[in-house]
C-alpha positions as CSV (number, residue, x, y, z in Angstrom):
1,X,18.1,-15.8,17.9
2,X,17.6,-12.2,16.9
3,X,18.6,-13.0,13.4
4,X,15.5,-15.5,13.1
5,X,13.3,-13.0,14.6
6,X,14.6,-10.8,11.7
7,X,14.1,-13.6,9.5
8,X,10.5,-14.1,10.3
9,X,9.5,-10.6,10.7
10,X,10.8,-10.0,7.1
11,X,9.5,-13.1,5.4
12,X,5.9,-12.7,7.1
13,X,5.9,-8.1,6.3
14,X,6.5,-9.8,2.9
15,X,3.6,-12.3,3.1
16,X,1.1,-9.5,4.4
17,X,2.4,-7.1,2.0
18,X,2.3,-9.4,-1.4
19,X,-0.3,-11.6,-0.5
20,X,-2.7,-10.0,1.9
21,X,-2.6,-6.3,2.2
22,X,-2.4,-5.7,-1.7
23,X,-1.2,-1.7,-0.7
24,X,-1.7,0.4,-3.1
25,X,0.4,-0.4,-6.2
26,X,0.6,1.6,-9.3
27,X,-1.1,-0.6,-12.1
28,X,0.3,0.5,-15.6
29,X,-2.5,0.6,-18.3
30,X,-3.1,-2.3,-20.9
31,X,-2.2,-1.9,-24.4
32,X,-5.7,-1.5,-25.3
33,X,-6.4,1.3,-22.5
34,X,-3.4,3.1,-23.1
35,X,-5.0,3.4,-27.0
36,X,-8.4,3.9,-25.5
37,X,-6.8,6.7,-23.2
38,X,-5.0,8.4,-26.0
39,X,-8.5,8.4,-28.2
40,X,-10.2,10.0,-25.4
41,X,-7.0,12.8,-25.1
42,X,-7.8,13.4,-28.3
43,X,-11.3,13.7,-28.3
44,X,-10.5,16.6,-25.6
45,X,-11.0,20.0,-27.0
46,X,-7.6,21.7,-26.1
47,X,-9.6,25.4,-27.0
48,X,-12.3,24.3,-24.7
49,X,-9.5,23.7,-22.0
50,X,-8.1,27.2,-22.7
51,X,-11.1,28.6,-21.7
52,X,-11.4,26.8,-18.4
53,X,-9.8,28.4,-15.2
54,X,-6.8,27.0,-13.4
55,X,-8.2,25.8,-10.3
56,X,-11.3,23.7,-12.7
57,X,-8.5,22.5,-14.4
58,X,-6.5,21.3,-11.7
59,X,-9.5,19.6,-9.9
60,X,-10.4,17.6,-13.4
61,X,-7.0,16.4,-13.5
62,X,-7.0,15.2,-10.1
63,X,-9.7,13.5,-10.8
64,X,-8.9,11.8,-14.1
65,X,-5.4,10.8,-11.2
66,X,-7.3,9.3,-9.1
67,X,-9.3,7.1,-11.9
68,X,-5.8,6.1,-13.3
69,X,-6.0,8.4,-16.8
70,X,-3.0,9.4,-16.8
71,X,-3.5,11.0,-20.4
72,X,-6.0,13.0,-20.0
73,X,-5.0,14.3,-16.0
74,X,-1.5,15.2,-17.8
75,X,-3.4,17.3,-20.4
76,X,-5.4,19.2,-17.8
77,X,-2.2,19.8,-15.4
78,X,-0.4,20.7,-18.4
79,X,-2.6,23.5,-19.8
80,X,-3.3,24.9,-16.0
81,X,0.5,25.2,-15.6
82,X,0.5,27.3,-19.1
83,X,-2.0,29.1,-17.9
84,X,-0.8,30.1,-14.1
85,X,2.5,28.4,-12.9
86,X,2.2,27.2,-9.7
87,X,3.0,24.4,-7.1
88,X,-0.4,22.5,-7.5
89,X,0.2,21.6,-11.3
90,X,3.6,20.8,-10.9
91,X,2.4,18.8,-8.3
92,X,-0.2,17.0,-10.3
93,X,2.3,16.3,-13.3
94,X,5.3,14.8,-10.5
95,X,2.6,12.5,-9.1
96,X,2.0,10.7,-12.9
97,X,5.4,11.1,-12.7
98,X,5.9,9.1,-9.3
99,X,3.1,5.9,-10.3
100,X,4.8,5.2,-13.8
101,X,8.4,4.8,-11.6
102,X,10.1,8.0,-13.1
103,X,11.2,8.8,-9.0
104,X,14.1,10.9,-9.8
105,X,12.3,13.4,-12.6
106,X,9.5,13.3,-10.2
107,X,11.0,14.5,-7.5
108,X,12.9,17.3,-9.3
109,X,9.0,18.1,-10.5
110,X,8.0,18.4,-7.0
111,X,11.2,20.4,-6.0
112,X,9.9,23.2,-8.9
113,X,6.2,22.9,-7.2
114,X,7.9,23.6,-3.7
115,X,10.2,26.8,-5.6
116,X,6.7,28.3,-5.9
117,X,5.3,27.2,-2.6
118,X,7.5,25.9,0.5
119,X,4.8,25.1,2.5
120,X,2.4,23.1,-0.6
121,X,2.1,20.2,1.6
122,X,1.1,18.1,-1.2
123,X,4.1,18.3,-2.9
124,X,6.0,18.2,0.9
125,X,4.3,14.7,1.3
126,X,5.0,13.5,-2.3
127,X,8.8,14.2,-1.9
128,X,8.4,12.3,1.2
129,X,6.9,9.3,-0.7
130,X,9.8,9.8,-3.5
131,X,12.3,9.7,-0.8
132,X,11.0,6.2,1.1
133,X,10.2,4.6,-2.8
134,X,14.0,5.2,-3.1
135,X,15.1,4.1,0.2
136,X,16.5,7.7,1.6
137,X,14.8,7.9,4.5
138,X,16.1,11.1,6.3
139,X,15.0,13.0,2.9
140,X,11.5,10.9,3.8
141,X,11.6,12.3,7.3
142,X,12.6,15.7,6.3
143,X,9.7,16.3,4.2
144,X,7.6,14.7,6.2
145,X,8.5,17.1,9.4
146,X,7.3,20.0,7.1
147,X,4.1,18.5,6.0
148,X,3.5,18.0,9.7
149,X,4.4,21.6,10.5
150,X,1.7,22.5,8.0
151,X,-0.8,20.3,8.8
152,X,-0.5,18.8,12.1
153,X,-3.6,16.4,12.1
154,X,-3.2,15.7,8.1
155,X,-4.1,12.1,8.3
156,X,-2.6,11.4,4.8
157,X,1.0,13.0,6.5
158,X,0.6,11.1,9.4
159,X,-0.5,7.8,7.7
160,X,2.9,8.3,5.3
161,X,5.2,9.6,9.2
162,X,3.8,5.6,10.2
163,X,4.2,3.9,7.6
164,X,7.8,5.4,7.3
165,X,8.2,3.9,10.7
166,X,7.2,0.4,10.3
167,X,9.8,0.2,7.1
168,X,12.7,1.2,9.2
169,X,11.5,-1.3,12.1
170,X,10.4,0.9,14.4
171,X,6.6,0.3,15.2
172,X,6.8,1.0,18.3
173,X,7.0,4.4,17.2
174,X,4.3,4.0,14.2
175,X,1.6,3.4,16.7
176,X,0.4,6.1,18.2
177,X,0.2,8.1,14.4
178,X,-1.9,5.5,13.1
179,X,-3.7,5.8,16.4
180,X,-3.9,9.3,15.6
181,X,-5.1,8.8,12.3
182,X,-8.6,6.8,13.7
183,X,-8.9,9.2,16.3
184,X,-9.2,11.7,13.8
185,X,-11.0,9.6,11.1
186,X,-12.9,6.7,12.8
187,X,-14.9,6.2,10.1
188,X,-12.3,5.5,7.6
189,X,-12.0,1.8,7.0
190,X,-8.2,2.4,6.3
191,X,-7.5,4.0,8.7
192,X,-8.1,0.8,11.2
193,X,-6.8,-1.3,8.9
194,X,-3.4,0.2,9.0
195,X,-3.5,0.4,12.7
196,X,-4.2,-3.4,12.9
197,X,-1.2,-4.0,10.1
198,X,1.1,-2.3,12.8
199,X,0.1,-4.5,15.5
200,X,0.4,-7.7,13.2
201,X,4.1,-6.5,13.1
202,X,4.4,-5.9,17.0
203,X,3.4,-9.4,17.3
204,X,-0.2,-7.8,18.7
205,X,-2.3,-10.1,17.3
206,X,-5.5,-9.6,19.4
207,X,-5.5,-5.9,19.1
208,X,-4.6,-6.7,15.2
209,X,-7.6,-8.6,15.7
210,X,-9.9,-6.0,16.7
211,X,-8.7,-3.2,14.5
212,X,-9.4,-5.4,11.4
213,X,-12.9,-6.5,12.3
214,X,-13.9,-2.6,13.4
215,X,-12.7,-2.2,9.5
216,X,-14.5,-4.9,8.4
217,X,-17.3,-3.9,9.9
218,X,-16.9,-0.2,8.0
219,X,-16.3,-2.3,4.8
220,X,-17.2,-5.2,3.9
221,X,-16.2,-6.3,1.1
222,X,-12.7,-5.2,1.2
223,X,-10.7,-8.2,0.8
224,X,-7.7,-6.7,2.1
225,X,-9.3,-6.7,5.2
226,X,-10.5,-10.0,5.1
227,X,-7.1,-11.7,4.4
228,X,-5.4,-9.0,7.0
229,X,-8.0,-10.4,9.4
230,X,-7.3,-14.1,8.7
231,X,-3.8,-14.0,9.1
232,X,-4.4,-12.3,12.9
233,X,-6.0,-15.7,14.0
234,X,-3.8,-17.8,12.0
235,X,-1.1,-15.8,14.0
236,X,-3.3,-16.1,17.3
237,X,-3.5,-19.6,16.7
238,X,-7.5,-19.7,15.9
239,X,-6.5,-21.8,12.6
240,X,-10.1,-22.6,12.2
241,X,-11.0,-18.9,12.1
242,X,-8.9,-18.0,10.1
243,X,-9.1,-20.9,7.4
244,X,-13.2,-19.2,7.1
245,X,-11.6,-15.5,6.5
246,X,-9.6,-16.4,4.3
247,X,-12.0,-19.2,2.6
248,X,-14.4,-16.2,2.2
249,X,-11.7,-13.8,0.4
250,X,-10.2,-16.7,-1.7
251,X,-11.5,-19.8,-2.0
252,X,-10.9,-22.9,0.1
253,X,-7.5,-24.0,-1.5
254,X,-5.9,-20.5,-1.5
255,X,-6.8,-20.5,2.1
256,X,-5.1,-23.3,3.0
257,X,-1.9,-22.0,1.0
258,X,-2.3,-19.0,2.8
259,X,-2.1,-20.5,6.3
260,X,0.8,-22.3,5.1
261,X,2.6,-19.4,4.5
262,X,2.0,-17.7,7.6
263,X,3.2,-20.9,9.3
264,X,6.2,-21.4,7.1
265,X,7.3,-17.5,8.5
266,X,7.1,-18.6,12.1
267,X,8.7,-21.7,12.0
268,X,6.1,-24.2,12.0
269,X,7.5,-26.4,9.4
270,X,4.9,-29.7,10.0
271,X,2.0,-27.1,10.2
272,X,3.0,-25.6,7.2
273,X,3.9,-28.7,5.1
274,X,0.1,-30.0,5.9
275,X,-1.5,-26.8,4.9
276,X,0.1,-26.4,1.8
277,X,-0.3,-29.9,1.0
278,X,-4.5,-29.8,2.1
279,X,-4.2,-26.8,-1.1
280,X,-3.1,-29.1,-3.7
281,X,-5.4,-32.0,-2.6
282,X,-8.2,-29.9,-2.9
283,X,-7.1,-28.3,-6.1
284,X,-4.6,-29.9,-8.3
285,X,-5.1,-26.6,-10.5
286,X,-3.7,-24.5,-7.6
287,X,-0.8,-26.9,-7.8
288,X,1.7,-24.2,-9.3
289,X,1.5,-21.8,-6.3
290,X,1.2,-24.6,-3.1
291,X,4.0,-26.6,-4.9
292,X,6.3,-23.7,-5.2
293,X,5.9,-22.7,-1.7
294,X,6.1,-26.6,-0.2
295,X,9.4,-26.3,-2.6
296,X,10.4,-23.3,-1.0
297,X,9.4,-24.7,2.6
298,X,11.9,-28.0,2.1
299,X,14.6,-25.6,1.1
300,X,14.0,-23.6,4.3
301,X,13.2,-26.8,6.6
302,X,16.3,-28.5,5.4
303,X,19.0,-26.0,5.4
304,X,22.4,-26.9,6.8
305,X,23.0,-25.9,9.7
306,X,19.0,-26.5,10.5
């Protein structure tokens, strides 16, 4: 029994995570922005950079970061660090470093950042990230301890301490951080978004229910929210609530492959087979995904030892 529990936990965390939650995932540039990013690099007058201080620098290139311009947020990092060597640049460059998937120079980046500053909680929590990307999770923790040391009611620490958590299984213990987190932020949709993902995985699913719609009701167009909310009543069996989040998010077939899925983790074989069949009757062009996952369904359903 506690080897099917496993089983559906892992196959429904995957479900939320792929299909639903869309977390944030680092999207490499096309071709033609990569080009477009490297014209605009260029365009950047490196004398005119020279003559800007560190900390200007620093705050361009976090922004250029947070757009996804790599090119240009490397530049700025880059001259700051020639100018004044310190943890924050360092930190800037390992983070580029840490979205393209170079973990390991990354985190010896963010080990020079933390040479100059031990306590630079941004690099603390970006070793942290490094360590759970690459499955150590005690160098995860470790970090993670001294960001909180630093900055007890961080919420970006505490959000990383609970997500750490509900990897290793142990959301029980996740909880009450992304508790925290609201408590601290209530008016961050995130924030009670994540705290709703945690009860989807403790099996919660009114509270889930709750903490999505107090999201939703902070955003409204976040379709993350809407599918997180959809699978909560598929889960608390309101099928016909859900089947309207989800329709709204995307589409009336995708919906109904959706619910499928979410029945397919629990168990519900018949359920499951009739949802993902309803998919490809209303869209024979949706046929690819629903086929593969009734496919994948009839392998599961017929198993030996089934």
């Amino acid at each position: 029994m506690a080897l099917s529990i496993a089983v559906r936990r892992g196959s429904l965390v995957s479900f939320l995570l792929l299909f639903l939650c869309s977390c944030t995932t680092t999207v490499k540039p096309k071709a033609g922005a990569e080009l477009l990013d490297h014209s605009l690099a260029a365009k950047e007058s490196e004398s005119r950079l020279k003559n800007l201080p560190p900390e200007e620098l620093i705050r361009s290139g976090n922004a250029y970061l947070a757009s996804g311009n790599y090119q240009l947020a490397r530049l700025h990092f880059a001259v700051a660090l020639e100018k004044e060597p310190g943890a924050a640049a360092l930190t800037g460059l390992g983070e580029i470093q840490r979205r393209n998937g170079e973990l390991n120079n990354a985190r010896g980046t963010f080990g020079k950042a933390l040479e100059y500053d031990a306590q630079y909680w941004p690099a603390l929590l970006a070793m942290a990230k490094v360590g759970r990307a690459q499955g150590d999770n005690q160098t995860a923790i470790e970090f993670l301890n001294k960001a909180l040391a630093v900055g007890p009611e961080n919420v970006e620490v505490l959000t990383e301490m609970a997500m750490l958590y509900d990897n290793l299984g142990q959301e029980a213990q996740a909880e009450p951080l992304y508790a925290k987190v609201v408590a601290l932020r209530p008016d961050l949709p995130s924030a009670h978004n994540n705290l709703g993902f945690n009860y989807l995985l403790q099996g919660r699913y009114a509270d889930a229910i709750k903490a999505f719609s107090r999201a939703m009701a902070l955003e409204p167009g976040n379709s993350r929210t809407h599918n997180n909310l959809g699978a909560a009543y598929a889960l608390n069996g309101n099928e016909e609530k859900a089947l309207q989040i989800f329709e709204k998010a995307v589409g009336k077939a995708a919906a109904y492959n959706n619910l499928g899925y979410i029945y397919m983790t629990q168990g519900e074989w018949d359920k499951a087979e009739k949802s993902f069949k309803h998919a490809l009757d209303l869209n024979p062009r949706f046929y690819v995904r629903a086929q593969e996952n009734l496919d994948r369904l009839n392998r599961m359903r017929f198993k030996p030892g089934k």
